[in-house]
N, C-alpha and C positions, 0 to 999 in steps of 0.2 A: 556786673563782673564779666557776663558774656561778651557785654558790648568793649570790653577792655582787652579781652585777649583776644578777641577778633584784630582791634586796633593794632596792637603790638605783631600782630602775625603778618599784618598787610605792611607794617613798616619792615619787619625782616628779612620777606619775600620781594621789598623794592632793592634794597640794600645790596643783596646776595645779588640778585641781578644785573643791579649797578654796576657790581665788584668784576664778575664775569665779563660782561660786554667792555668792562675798558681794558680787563689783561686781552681779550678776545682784538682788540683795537690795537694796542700793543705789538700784539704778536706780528696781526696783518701789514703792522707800521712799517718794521723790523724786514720780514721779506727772507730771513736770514738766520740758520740755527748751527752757531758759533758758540763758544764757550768764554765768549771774551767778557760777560758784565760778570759769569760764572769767575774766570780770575781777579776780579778786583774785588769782589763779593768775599773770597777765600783768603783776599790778604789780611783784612782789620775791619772790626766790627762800626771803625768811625769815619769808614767810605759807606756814604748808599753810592750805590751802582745804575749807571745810565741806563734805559731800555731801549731808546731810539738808536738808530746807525745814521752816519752818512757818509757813501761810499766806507770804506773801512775803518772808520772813525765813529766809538761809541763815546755818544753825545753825552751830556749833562751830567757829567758825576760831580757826584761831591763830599770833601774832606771836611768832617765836620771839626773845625779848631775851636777850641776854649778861649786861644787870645786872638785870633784873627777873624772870628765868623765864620759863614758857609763857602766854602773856597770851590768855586764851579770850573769842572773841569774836562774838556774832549780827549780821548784817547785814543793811541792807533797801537795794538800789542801784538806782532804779529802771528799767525797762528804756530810757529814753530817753538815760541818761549814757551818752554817749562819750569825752566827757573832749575834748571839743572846745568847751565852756560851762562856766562855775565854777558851781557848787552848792553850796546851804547845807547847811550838818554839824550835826547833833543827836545828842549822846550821853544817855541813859537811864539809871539806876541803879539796880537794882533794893533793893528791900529783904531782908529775910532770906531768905524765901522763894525767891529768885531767884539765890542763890549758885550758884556750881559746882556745888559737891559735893551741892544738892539735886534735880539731876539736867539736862542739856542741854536748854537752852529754855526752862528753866522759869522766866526771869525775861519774859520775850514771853509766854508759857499763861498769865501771873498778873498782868501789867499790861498798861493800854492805852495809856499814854504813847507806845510807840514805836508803836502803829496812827493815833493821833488826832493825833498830829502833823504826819501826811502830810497831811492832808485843810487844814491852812493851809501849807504850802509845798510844790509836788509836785515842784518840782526840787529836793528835797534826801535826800542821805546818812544814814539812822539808824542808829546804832552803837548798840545794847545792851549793852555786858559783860557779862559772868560771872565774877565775881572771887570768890577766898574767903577775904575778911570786909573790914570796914571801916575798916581801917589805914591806917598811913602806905604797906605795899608796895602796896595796892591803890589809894592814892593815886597812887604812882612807875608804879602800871602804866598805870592812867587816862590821865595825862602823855602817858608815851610812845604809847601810842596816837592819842590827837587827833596827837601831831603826829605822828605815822608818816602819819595821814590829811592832815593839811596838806600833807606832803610826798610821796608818793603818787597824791593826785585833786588836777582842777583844785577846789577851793577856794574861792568867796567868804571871803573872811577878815574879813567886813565882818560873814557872817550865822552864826557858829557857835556854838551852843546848848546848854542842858544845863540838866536836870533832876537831883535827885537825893530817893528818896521812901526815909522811914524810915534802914535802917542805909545805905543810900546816900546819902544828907544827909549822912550823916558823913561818909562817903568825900568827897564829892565840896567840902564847908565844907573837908576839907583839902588836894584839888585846888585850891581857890579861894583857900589862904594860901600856897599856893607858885608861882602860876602864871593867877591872875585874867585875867592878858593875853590870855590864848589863846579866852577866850570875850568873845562879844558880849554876853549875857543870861545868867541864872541862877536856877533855879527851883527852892526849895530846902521840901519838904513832908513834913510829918508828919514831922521829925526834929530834931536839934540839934547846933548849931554847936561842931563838935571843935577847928577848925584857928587860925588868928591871921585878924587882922584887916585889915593894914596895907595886903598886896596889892588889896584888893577896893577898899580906897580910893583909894591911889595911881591905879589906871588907870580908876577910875571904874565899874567892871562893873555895871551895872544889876543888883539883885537883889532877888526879890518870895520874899515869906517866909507862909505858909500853914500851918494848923495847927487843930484843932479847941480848942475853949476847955480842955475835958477828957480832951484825948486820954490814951488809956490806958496808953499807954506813956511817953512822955514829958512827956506834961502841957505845959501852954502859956508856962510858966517862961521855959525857955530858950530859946525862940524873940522872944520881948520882953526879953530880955538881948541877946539878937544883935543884934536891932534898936538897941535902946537903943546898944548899942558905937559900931554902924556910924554911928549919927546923931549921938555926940560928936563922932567922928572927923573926921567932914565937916563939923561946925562949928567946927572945932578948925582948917582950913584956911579955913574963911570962907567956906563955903557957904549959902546963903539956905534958908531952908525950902521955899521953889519949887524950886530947883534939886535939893534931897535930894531930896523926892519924886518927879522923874522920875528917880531912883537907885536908890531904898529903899521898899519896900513891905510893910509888917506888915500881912496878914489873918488875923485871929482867929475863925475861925467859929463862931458860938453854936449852941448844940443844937438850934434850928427847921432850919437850915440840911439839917442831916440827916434829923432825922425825919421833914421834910416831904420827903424822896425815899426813905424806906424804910429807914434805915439808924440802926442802934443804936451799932455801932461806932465809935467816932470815928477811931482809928487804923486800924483794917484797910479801912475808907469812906473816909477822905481818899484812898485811894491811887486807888479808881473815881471819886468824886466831882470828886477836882482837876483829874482829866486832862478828865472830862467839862464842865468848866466853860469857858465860853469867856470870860468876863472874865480867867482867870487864865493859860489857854495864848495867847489872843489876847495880853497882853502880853506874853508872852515874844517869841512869832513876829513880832512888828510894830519891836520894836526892831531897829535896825541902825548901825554903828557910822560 
C-alpha cells in the first residue's frame, strides 16, 4: 500500500511541475502583459484563446464549431476596443504558405496585408485565418467566423473587409458566392475566381481584382474572366458603366510595375507589392456601405 502512494505522489509531483514550467514557458514566449487572449476568453466559452503573440498578433485561437470543426485563428484587437465603440473588421487569407498545417503564424511571418492595414483604419479588428486548404469547408469556416465576430464585437457592419491573395482568392471568391452580404469591400490578388457569381452582384459588394499580367501561377486569364462575368452581370441588371466601376475593378499589372521595385516574381511579388500599394489598399479601406 505504501509502495502505491509513494507511486501516485511521484506521478503528481511530475504533473504539477510539467504544468508550471510550460505556463512558465508561455509566459516567457509572450514577452508581453496585454489583455488581448483575456478579451476573447470574455467573449464565448467556444473560443479557446491563443497564448503565443507575433508582433501584435495573438496566434492560434480557435472557434470551436459543431459543423465546421476547429476553426484556427490569428488576431490583432487593438488595445483601445472595449466594445463600448463599433470597429471595422478585416479578415486576411493567406496563400499556400500560410496554411495551418505549414506551421502557427505563418500566414502573419509571410504577409503584410494584416500589418498594413492598420496604418488606414486603427479602430479595426484583423482576423487572419489559418485554414487548410482552399475549399468549400475553409470557405463554411471563413463564414462562420466573420459572423461569430459580427455577433461577438461591437461591429461597424457598414466597414467589414477582406482580402483574399493567391490560394486564399479562392477561398475567399467562394466566401463571396455564398455570402457577398457580410462584406463591405473585397480585394481579391494574385488568384482566381472558384466560387458563383450571382451573390457579389445581387448585393453589390465592391470588388477590385489585381494580378500581374504573367503571373506565374495563374496567369492573368482568369482574372479577366471574372471580371468580364462580373461586368455582364451588372449590365444584365442595367447598370451604366459609371455605376460598374465604382463596383468592379480589373488591374492588370505589366512587368515595369515590378521590376521597377525589384521584383522578378509576379506571383510571390503581388503578395508584398499589393498590400504595399496604396492605390489598391486605399480602396478597399475608403469604401463603406
Amino acid at each position: 500500500m505504501k509502495k502505491w502512494i509513494f507511486i501516485i505522489g511521484c506521478i503528481t509531483v511530475f504533473f504539477i511541475g510539467f504544468y508550471i514550467t510550460d505556463r512558465y514557458n508561455d509566459q516567457t514566449f509572450n514577452n508581453e502583459n496585454d489583455d488581448s487572449s483575456l478579451k476573447l476568453q470574455k467573449k464565448d466559452e467556444i473560443v479557446t484563446a491563443g497564448t503565443k503573440k507575433y508582433k501584435n498578433f495573438l496566434l492560434d485561437n480557435v472557434l470551436h464549431s459543431q459543423e465546421n470543426g476547429d476553426i484556427h485563428y490569428n488576431v490583432y484587437i487593438p488595445d483601445s476596443y472595449d466594445g463600448s465603440e463599433s470597429y471595422a473588421l478585416y479578415f486576411t487569407l493567406p496563400g499556400y504558405q500560410g496554411l495551418y498545417f505549414q506551421g502557427v503564424g505563418e500566414n502573419v511571418k509571410t504577409e503584410n496585408f494584416g500589418f498594413i492595414a492598420q496604418d488606414y483604419i486603427s479602430k479595426m479588428i484583423v482576423v487572419a485565418p489559418q485554414l487548410n486548404d482552399w475549399g468549400e469547408t475553409s470557405a463554411n469556416q471563413t463564414i462562420e467566423l466573420v459572423e461569430y465576430f459580427l455577433e461577438h464585437y461591437n461591429i461597424d457592419k457598414t466597414r467589414v473587409y477582406a482580402n483574399g491573395y493567391s490560394g486564399g482568392g479562392e477561398t475567399m471568391s467562394l466566401v463571396m458566392s455564398k455570402r457577398a452580404d457580410l462584406f463591405t469591400a473585397y480585394l481579391h490578388a494574385s488568384t482566381q475566381w472558384d466560387g458563383e457569381y450571382e451573390s457579389v452582384v445581387e448585393n453589390r459588394t465592391p470588388v477590385y481584382i489585381v494580378i500581374g499580367e504573367n503571373d506565374e501561377y495563374y496567369g492573368s486569364k482568369p482574372s479577366q474572366n471574372a471580371y468580364d462575368t462580373l461586368y455582364s452581370l451588372y449590365k444584365e441588371i442595367g447598370l451604366s458603366d459609371n455605376e460598374i466601376d465604382k463596383l468592379l475593378v480589373l488591374d492588370i499589372k505589366d512587368s515595369e510595375y515590378f521590376t521597377s521595385q525589384g521584383i522578378t516574381n509576379q506571383h510571390g511579388g503581388g503578395g508584398a507589392l499589393f498590400s504595399n500599394d496604396n492605390e489598391i489598399m486605399g480602396w478597399l479601406f475608403n469604401k463603406k456601405k
